[in-house]
N, C-alpha and C positions, 0 to 999 in steps of 0.2 A: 728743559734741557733735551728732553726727547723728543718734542717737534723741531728742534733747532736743526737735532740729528737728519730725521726722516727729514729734511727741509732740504740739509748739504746734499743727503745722497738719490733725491729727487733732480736737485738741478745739475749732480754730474749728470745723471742719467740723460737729465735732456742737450749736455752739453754733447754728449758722446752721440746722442743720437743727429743731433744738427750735422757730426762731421762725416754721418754714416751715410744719411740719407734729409736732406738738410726740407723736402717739400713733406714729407711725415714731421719732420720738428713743428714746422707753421702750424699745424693743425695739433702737435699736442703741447704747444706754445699755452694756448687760452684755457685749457682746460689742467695744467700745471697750474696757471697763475692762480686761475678759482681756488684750487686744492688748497695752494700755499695760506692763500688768503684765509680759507674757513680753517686753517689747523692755525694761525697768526691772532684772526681777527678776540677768539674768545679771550684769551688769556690778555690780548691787550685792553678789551672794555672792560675786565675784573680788576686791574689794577693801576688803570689811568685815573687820572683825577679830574676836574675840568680844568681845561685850559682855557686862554685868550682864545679868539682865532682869527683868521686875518677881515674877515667881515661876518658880519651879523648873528656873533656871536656860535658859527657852527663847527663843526670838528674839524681839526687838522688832519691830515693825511701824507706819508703814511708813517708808521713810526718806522726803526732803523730794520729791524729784520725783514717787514715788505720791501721796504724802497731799495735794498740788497739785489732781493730777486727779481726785480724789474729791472734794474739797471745792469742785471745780466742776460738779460734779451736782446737779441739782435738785428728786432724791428721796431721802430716805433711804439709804444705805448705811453697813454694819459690816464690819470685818476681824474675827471670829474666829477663836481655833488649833482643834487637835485635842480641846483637853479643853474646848470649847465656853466658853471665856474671850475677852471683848472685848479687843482689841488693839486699835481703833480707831474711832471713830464720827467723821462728817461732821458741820456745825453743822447743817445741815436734819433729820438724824437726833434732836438734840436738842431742835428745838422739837416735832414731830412726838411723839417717843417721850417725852419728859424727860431730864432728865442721868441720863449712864450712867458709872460711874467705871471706867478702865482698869481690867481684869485681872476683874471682877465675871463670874461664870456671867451668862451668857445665858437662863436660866432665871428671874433675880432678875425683869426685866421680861417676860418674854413667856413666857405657860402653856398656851399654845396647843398641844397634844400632837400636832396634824398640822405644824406648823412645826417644832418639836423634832426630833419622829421622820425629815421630809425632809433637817433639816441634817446630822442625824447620819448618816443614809444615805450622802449626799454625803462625808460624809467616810470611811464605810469603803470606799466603793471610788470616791473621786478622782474622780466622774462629776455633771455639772452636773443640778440639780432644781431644781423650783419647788413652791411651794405657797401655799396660801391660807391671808390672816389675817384674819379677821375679829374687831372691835371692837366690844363695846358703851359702855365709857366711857371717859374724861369725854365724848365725842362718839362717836357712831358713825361707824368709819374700815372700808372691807372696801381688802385688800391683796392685791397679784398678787408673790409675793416669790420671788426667784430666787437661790439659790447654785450660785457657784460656784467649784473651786476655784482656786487662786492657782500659776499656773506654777512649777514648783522647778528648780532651776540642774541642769544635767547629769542630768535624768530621773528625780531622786530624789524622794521620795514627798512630794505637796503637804503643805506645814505648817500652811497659811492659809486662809480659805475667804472669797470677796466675800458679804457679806447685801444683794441689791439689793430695796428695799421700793418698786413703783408702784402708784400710787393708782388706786383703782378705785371708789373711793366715787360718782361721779357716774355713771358706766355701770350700777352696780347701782341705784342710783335710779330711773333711766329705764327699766331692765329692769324692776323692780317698780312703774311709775307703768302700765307696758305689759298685764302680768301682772292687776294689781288692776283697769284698766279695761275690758278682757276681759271678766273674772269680772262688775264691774258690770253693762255692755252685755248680757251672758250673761243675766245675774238680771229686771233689768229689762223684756227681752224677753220672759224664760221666764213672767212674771207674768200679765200679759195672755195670753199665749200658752195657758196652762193653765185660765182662766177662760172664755177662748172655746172650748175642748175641753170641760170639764164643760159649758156651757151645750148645745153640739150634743149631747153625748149624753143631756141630760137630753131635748130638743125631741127627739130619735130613741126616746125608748123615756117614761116615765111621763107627758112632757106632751105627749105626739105630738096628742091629740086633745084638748087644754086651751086655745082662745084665748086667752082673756085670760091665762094662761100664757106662751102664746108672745109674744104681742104683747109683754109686760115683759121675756124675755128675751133677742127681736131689741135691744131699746133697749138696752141694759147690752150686749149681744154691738159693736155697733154705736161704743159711748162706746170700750170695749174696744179693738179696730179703728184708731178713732181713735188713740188713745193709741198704738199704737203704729208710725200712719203718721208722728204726730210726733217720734216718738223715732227713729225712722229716716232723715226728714230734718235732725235735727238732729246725727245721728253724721254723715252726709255730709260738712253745711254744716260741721260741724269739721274732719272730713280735708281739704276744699278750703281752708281757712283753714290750715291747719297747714302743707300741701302749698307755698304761696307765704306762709307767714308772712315768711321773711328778704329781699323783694322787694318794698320796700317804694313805696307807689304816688306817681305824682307829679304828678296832677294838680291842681288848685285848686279848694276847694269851699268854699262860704260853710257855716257852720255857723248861721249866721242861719235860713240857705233850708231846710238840713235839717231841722231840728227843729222850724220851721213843718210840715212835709209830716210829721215824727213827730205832733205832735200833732195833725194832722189824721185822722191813720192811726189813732193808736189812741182819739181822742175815743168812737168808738160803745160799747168797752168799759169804759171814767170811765164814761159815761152807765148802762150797763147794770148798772156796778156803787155807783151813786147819788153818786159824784165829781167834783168841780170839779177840770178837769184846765187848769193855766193856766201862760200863757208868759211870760216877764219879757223883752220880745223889747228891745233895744238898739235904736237910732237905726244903727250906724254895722256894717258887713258885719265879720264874725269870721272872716280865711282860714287853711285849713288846705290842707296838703299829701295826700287823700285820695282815698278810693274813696266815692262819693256812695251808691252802695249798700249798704255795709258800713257803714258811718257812722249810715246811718238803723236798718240792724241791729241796732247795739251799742246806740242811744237807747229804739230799740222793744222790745229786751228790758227795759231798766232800766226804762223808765215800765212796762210789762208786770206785773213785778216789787212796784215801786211800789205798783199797783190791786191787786194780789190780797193781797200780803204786809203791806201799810203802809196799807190803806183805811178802817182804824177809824177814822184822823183825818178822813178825809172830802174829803182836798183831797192832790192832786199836782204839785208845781211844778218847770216846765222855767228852766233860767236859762241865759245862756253869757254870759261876763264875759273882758276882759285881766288878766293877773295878772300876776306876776313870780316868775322862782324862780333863786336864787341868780345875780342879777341878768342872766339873761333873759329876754325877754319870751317871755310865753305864754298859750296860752286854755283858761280852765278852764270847761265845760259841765255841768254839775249836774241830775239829777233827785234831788228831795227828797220824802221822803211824812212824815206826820206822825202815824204807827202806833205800834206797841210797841216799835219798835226791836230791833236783835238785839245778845245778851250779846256783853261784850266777845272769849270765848274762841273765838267760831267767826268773828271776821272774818277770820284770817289763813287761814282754808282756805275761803271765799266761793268761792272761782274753783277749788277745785281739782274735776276731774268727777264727775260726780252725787252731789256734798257737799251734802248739806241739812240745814240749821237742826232743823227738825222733818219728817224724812220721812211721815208721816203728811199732814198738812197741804199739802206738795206736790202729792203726787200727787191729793190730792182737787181741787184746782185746776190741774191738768193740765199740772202742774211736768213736767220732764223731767230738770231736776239739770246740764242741760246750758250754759243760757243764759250765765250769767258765764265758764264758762271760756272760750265761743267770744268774751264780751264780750274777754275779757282777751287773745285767739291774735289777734284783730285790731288791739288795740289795741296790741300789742307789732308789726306790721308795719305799725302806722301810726309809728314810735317814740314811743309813747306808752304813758303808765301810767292804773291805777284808782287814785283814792284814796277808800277808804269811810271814815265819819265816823260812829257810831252812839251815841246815848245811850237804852239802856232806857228806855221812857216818854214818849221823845220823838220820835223819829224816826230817819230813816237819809238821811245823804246819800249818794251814790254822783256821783262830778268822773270827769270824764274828762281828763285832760291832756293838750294837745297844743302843742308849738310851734308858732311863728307860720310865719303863709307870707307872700309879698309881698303887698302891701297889692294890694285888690280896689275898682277904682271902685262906687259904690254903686248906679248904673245898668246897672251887667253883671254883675247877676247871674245873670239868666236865658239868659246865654251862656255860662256856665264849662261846660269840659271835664270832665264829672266821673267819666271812666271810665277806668282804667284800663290795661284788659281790652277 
């Protein structure tokens, strides 16, 4: 009765701790079970009897108080024996893995020859291991899996071994979103970087005394240069965005007033690039809970975007409207261009970093591959989403969605707080 006890207020404890801090739960997941198991295991070898079992005569597993607290785990876990036959799997193990039929090798599902090779380790000498599993289908899963084995009554040699499987799928993610933006950033930089080195040493050695030589190659050294004083500010302006993404701003800013001052901002480039850049402005002030700064940001890349990528149609239009989304209110802001539109298959990666449609075409237009992701790292610390909307042939919208903020007199506008920071 009093390990039953100590048992219940062991696994509040680690239920409480899962909702506190849920990557300390993982790690005191296996070392609960142990516990459980060596306060479980004595009292049940003193007063079982022999059973049947489902082959060659060796123990069942587990009785009802174990298989309780496994099946209140909320990652996969397996009981196999010594001859690497399942004795038991948790229901999280089954939607995870699929059905696994008692007594089956461990082998039938999982081929993984470093998983294998650890569990059987663990079992020839009784000592707890971990090892990695990695998935490629039906979904790619990577797994941090630990065995260990199952306390035996009076010091006799474990029978049973715990299979505890925790996810790791989303930290490898971020470790390779880390990794491949790097590499990018790296590439990126190294481009221009290399091209202003050949041009110096060409000006150092065959066209040292070539004007009009040199003169062409300052210009191109210079465009160079540029390129990547902007690609420099724009990895910045992303780690400051990244840095306070989950801190989210709470001042009030009319989206009316912003995106008068966007299209006033980026008017000279419409012009430059022979565009009717026009506002569909409301009668009535759109408030949002924002950074007036970041705000005009997120606009000024998308109209930006807009001009270069979508100006065959000739025309750019800014709108911001009330909407409703699963009944409530909200304010969707819209730049539209009326270009060639982008294939359906690259809108879901728009926003991820230096993703481009046609790299080629970017960077002749002094893309940096950066703008939608910082549009999207802002837009998720304003709690807000993109939604792009694109049909080949016809155009591209690009909404920004924001919930609403308290209503804004239509005469103070030019008072709101719009900073933050």
């Amino acid at each position: 009765m009093r390990s039953k006890r100590l048992t219940l207020i062991a696994a509040l404890a680690l239920l409480a701790l899962a909702a506190l801090h849920p990557s300390a739960a993982f790690a005191a997941a296996g070392v609960f079970v142990v516990l459980v198991l060596t306060i479980h295991w004595p009292a049940r070898e003193r007063s079982k009897k022999t059973d049947p079992d489902v082959r060659a005569g060796a123990d069942v597993w587990p009785d009802r108080g174990m298989k309780a607290v496994l099946e209140a785990l909320q990652e996969p876990a397996l009981i196999v024996d010594r001859d690497l036959l399942i004795r038991y799997r948790n229901p999280v193990s089954a939607v995870a893995f699929g059905n696994m039929a008692l007594a089956d090798p461990l082998s039938l599902r999982f081929r993984s020859p470093e998983l294998l090779a650890s569990i059987e380790a663990a079992i020839a000498d009784s000592v707890a291991r971990s090892a990695i599993l990695d998935e490629r289908r039906p979904i790619e899963r990577h797994w941090l899996v630990e065995i260990l084995p199952v306390p035996a009554y009076q010091g006799l040699q474990p029978r049973f071994f715990a299979v505890l499987f925790h996810d790791r799928t989303a930290e490898r993610r971020v470790e390779r979103m880390r990794t491949d933006f790097v590499a990018n950033a790296s590439h990126e930089l190294r481009t221009p970087l290399a091209s202003l080195s050949g041009f110096i040493e060409t000006l150092q050695g065959p066209a040292r005394d070539d004007r009009e030589a040199r003169e062409q190659f300052l210009k191109i050294m210079r465009e160079q240069a540029n390129r990547m004083s902007r690609l420099i500010d724009d990895l910045l302006s992303l780690s400051r965005i990244e840095m306070r993404r989950h801190v989210a701003p709470q001042s009030r800013v009319d989206l009316v007033a912003a995106l008068g001052k966007v299209r006033s901002q980026m008017q000279p480039l419409a012009d430059e690039l022979g565009l009717t850049l026009d506002f569909v402005e409301p009668q009535e002030p759109m408030p949002v809970l924002g950074d007036e700064d970041e705000l005009i940001q997120i606009f000024a890349n998308l109209v930006e975007n807009a001009c270069k990528y979508g100006g065959d149609g000739g025309r750019v239009e800014l709108s911001v409207q009330r909407a409703s989304e699963r009944g409530e209110a909200v304010i969707d802001a819209s730049v539209r261009d009326f270009g060639p539109g982008i294939p359906a298959e690259h809108v879901p990666r728009l926003t991820e970093r230096f993703y481009r449609v046609d790299a080629g075409a970017s960077r002749s237009k002094r893309g940096t591959g950066l703008g939608l992701s910082i549009v999207r790292n802002i837009l998720l610390r304003h709690k807000s989403r993109l939604i792009v909307d694109s049909v080949v042939g016809q155009g591209s919208t690009f909404t920004a969605r924001f919930p609403i903020a308290t209503e804004i007199p239509a005469n103070s506008r030019q008072n709101l707080e719009t900073s933050y920071f």
